[in-house]
BALOBA-1460 file (C-alpha; in Angstrom, 3 decimals):
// residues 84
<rec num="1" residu="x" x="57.387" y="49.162" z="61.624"/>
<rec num="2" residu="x" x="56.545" y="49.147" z="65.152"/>
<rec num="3" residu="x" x="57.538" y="52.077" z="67.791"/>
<rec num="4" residu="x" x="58.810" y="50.678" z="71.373"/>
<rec num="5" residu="x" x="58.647" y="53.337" z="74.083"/>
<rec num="6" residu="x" x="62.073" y="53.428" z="75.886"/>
<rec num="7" residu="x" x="61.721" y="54.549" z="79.158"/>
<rec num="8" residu="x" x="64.490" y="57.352" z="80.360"/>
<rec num="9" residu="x" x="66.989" y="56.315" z="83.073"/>
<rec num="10" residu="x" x="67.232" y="58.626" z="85.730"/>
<rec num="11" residu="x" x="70.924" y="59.246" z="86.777"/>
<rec num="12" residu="x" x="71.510" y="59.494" z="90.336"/>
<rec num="13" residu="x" x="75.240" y="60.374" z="89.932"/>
<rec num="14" residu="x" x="76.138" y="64.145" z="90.517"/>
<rec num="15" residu="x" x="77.283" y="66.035" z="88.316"/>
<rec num="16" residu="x" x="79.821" y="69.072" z="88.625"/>
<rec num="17" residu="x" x="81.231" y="71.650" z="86.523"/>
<rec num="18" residu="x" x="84.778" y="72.874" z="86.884"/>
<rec num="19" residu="x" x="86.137" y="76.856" z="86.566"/>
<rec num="20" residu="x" x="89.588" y="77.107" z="86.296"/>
<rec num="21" residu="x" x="90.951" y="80.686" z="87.626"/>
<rec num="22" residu="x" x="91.751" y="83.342" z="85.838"/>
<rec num="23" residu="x" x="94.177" y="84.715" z="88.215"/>
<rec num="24" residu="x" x="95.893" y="81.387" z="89.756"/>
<rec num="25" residu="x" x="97.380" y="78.780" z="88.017"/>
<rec num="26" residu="x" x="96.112" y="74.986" z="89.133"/>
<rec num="27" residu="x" x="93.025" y="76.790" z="91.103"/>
<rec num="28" residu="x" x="89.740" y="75.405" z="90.397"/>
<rec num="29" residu="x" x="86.301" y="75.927" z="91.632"/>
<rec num="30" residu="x" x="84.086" y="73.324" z="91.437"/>
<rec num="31" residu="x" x="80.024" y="74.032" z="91.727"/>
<rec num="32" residu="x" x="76.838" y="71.702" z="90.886"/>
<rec num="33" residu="x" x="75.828" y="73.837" z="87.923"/>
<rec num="34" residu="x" x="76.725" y="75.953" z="85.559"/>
<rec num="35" residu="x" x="77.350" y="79.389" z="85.871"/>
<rec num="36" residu="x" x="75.950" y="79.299" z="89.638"/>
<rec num="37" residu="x" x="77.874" y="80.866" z="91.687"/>
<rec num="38" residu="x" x="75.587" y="81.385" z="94.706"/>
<rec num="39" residu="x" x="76.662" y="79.776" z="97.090"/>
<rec num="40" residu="x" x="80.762" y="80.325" z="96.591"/>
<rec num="41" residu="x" x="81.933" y="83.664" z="99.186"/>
<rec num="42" residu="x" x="82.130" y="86.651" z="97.258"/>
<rec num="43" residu="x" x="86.074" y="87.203" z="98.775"/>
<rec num="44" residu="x" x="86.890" y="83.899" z="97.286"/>
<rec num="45" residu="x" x="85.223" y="84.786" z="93.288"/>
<rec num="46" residu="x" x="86.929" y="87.880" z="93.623"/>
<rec num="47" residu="x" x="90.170" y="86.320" z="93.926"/>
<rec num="48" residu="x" x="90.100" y="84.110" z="91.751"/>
<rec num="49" residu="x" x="89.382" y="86.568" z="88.899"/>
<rec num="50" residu="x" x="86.719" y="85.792" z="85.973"/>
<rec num="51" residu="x" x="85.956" y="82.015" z="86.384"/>
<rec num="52" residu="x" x="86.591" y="80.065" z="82.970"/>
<rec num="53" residu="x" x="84.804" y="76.733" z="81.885"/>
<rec num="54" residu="x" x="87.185" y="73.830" z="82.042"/>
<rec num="55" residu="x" x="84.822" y="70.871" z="81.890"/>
<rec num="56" residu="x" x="81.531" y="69.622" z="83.459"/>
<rec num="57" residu="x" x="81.142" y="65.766" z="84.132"/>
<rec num="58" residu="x" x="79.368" y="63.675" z="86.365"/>
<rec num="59" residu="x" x="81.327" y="62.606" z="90.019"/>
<rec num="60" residu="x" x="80.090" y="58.379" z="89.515"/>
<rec num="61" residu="x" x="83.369" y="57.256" z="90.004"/>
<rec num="62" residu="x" x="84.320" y="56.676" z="85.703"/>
<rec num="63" residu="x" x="86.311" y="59.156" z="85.644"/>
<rec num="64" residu="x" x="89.125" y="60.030" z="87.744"/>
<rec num="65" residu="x" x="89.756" y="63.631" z="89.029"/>
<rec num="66" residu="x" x="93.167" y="64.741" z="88.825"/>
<rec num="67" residu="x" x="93.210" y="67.709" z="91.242"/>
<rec num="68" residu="x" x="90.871" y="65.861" z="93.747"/>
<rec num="69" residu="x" x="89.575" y="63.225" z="95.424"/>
<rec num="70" residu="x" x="85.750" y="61.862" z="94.492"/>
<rec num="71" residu="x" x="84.073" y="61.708" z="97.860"/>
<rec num="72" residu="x" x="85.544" y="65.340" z="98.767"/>
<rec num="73" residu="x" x="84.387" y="66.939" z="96.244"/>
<rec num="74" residu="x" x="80.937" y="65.393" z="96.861"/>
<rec num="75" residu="x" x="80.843" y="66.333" z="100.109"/>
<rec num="76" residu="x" x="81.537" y="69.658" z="100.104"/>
<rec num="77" residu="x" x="79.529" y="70.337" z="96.683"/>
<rec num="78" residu="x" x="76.486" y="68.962" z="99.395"/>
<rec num="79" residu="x" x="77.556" y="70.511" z="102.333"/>
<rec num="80" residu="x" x="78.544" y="73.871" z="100.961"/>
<rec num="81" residu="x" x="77.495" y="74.258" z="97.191"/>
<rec num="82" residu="x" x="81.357" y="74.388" z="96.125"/>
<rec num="83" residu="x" x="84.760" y="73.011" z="96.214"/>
<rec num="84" residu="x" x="88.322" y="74.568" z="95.585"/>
């Protein structure tokens, strides 16, 4: 049997994961990886209480966010390193 090399396909999509709050119902934080938290204010994580995983997936435009719009949340994931 012969072995073809498949060559990866580098994704230039974003991706984000989503936090829902822990303290406000229909609140959540979007960031560009998981668990990283660096660049969302301090005042703003400790009002939302303890972040909780609600899904990661990648902003291409397949699926459809239901709390926000696409291009906004790209924009301020690049801009700012979060979205809320």
């Amino acid at each position: 049997m012969r072995q073809v090399a498949i060559p990866l396909i580098q994704s230039k999509s974003m991706f984000c994961v989503i936090y829902r709050s822990s303290k406000r119902d229909q609140t959540y934080l979007y960031v560009e990886k998981k668990d990283d938290f660096s660049r969302v204010p301090e005042a703003l994580m400790k009002g939302g209480g303890q972040p909780q995983l609600a899904m990661m997936l990648p902003l291409d435009g397949r699926k459809k966010l239901v709390n926000a719009e696409l291009e906004k949340v790209k924009q301020a994931l690049s801009e700012q390193g979060y979205y809320l």
